[in-house]
C-alpha positions in Angstrom: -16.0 18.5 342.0 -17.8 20.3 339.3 -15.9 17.9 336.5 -17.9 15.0 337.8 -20.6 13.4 336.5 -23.0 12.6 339.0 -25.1 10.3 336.5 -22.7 8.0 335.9 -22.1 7.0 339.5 -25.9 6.8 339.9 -25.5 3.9 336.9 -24.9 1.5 339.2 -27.7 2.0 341.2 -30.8 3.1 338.1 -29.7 1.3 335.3 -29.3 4.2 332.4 -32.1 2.9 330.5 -34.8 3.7 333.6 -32.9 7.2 334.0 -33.4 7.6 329.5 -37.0 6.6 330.6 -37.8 9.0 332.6 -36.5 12.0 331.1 -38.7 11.0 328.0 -41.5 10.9 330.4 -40.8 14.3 331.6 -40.9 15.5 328.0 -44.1 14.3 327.4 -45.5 15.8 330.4 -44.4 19.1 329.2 -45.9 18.6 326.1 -48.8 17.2 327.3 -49.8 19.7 330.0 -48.9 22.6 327.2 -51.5 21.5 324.8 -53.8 20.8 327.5 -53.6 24.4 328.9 -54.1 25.6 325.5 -57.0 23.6 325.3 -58.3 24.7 328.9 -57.8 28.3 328.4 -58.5 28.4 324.4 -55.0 30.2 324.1 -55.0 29.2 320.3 -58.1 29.8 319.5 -57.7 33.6 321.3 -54.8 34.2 319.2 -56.6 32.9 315.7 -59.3 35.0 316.5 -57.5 37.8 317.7 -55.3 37.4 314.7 -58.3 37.7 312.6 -59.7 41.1 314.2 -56.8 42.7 313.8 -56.4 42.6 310.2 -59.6 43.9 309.7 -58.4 46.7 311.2 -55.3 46.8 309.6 -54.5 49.7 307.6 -51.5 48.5 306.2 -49.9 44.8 304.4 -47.4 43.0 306.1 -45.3 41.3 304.2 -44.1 37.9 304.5 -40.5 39.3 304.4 -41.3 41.7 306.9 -43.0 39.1 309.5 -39.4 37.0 309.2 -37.8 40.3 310.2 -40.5 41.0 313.0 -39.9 37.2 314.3 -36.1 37.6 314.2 -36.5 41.2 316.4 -39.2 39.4 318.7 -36.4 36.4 319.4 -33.8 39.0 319.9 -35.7 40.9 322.3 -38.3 39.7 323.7 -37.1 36.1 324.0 -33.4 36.1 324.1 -32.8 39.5 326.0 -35.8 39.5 327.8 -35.9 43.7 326.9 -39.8 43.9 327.9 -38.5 44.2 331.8 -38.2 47.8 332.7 -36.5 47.0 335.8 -33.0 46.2 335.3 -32.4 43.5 338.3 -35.5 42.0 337.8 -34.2 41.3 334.0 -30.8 40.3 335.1 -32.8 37.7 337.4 -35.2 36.3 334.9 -31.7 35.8 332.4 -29.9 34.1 334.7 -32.5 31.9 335.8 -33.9 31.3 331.7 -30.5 30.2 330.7 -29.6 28.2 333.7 -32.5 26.3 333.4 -32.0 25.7 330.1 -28.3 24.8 330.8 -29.5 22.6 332.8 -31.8 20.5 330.7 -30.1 20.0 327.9 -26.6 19.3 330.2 -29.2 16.5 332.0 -30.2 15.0 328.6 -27.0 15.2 327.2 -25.4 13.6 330.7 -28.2 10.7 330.5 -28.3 9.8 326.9 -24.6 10.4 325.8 -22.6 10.0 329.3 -25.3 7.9 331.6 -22.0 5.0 332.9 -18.9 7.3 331.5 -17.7 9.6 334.6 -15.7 11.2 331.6 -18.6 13.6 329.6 -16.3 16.3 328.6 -17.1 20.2 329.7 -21.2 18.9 330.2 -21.0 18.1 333.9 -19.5 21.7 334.3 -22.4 23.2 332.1 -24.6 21.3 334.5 -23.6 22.6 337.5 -23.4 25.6 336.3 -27.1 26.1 334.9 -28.4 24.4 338.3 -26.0 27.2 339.8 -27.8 30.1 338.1 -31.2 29.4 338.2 -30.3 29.4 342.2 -29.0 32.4 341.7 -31.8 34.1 339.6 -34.5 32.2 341.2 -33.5 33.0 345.3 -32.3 37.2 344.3 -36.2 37.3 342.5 -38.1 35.4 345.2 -36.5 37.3 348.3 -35.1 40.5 346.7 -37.2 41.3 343.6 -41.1 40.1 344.2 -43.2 42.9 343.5 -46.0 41.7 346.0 -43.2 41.9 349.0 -41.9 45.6 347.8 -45.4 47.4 347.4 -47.3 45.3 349.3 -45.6 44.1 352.4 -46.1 40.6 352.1 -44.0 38.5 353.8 -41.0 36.3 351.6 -42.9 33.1 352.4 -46.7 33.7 351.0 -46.7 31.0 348.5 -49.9 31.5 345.8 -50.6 29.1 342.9 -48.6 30.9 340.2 -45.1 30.1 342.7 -45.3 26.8 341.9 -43.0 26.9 339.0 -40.3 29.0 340.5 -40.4 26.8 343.9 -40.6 23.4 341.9 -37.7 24.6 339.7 -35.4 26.0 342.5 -36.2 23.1 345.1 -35.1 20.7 341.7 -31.6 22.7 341.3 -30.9 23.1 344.9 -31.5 19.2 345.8 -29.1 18.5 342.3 -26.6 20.8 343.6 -26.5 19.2 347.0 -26.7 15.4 345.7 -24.2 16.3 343.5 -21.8 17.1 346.4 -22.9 15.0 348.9 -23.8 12.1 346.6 -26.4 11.2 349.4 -29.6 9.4 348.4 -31.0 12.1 351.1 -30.5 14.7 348.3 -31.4 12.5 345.1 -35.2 11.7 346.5 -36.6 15.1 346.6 -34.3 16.4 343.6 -36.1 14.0 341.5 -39.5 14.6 343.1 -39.2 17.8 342.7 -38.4 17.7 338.8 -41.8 15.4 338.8 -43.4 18.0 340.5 -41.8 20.8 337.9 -42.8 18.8 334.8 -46.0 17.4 335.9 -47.5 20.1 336.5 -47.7 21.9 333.6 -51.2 23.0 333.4 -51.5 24.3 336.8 -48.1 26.1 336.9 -46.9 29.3 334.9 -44.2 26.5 332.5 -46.3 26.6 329.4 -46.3 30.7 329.9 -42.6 30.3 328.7 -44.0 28.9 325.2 -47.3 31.3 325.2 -45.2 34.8 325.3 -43.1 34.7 322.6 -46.5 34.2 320.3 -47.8 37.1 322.1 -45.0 39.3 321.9 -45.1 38.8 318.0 -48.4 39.5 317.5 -48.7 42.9 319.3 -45.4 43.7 317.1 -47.3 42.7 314.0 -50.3 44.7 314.7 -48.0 47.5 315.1 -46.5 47.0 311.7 -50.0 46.8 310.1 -51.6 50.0 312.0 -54.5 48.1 313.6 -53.5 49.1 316.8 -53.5 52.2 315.8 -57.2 51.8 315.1 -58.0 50.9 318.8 -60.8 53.0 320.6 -59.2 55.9 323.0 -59.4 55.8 326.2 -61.2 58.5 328.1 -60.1 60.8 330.0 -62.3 59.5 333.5 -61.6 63.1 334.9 -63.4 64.7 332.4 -67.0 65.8 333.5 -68.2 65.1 329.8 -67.2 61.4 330.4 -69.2 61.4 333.4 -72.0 63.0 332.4 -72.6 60.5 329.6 -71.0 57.3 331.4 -73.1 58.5 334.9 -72.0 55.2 336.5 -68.2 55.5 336.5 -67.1 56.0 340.0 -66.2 59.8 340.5 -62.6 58.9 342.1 -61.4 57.0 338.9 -58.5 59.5 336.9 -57.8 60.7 340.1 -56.1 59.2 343.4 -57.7 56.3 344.3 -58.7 57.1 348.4 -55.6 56.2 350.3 -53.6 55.7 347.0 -51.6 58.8 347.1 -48.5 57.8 348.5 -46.4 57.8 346.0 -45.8 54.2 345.5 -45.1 52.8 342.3 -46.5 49.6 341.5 -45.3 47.8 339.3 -46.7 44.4 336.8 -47.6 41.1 338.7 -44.5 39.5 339.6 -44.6 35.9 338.9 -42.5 34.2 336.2 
């Protein structure tokens, strides 16, 4: 069931060409409503001018030999191993769900371009199914096992907020290629590809072009490692220090200690959208 690819027998419904069509479509999107959230939220021109502050703090050059290495350790990492995730299931999650999505784009694109009318494609309907398969996987364990807001806060599974809307659009686009795939019902096809509209269309309002945004940050906050100007931040304060207070008069008293009704031993954990 797996072997077959569902693509070709949808050929003689959508010719190929209109199926090609749209997946270029989607592409633009993507790139589309990345450079528009750059623009929106000056993400670029942060970075440049971040960049800029930093080495004016720097205390030490960073060679261009040494930024190659810092890139290579940042892909390794941050990108490819995802090692910034303290908690283990949560990373295990995020993999399977990264790499099953991108099985399962480039086993579309492959499917449409190279296979679109040939029900033999070699191993790529198998590397299809098998990418929509682990983003399910990934995707369902974060969103009803893993979400921090439902451990520490005690929201309920279903409270949907803006930033879900990539992780729904991208598992209700799996799930509905899963089932078309087995049921070959038009049923299933509809809201598959109305879903993947939904998933690439929406760029600038979902967390997608975040994908492309942390790698960059990543390597910068290596890189101002390597050259010492994070080194040359301000401290901190210590808020429970009566010196602070006395010069800083309007810091609440509480702050370095418990927060009222805090002290229960919870630990909280970052934001838990992808």
């Amino acid at each position: 069931m797996f072997n077959i690819n569902p693509f070709a027998e949808l050929s003689g419904l959508i010719p190929p060409i209109a199926m090609q069509a749209y997946v270029i479509l989607m592409a633009i999107l993507v790139v589309g409503g990345t450079l528009l959230d750059t623009i929106h939220k000056k993400s670029a021109q942060y970075f440049f001018e971040n960049s800029e502050r930093q080495k004016k703090m720097a205390t030490r050059e960073v060679s261009g030999g040494d930024k190659v290495g810092i890139a290579i350790k940042t892909v390794a990492e941050d990108v490819l191993t995802s090692a910034e995730f303290c908690n283990q299931k949560r990373r295990l999650a995020h993999l399977l769900t990264m790499y099953g999505f991108i099985l399962f784009v480039v086993g579309t694109a492959v499917l449409i371009f190279g296979y679109a009318e040939s029900a033999n494609a070699a191993a790529w309907p198998l590397i299809w199914h098998l990418g929509a398969l682990m983003v399910c996987v990934g995707g369902y364990w974060f969103w009803f096992a893993i979400r921090v807001d439902v451990a520490a806060e005690g929201n309920p599974w279903y409270r949907v907020v803006k930033a879900d809307l990539f992780i729904l659009a991208l598992l209700a686009t799996t799930t509905f290629a899963l089932l078309w795939s087995v049921f070959g019902a038009i049923l299933f096809f509809v809201p598959f590809i109305a879903a993947a509209t939904v998933l690439f269309g929406t760029v600038l309002w979902s967390k997608f072009a975040h994908m492309f945004f942390k790698p960059a940050a990543a390597f910068q906050k290596r890189v101002t490692k390597a050259d010492g100007s994070m080194e040359n931040l301000p401290e901190i304060p210590d808020l429970s220090d009566p010196a602070v207070h006395q010069k800083y008069p309007d810091i609440p008293e509480y702050l370095g200690k418990n927060p009222p009704n805090m002290g229960l031993g919870i630990k909280r954990e970052a934001p838990s959208h992808y």
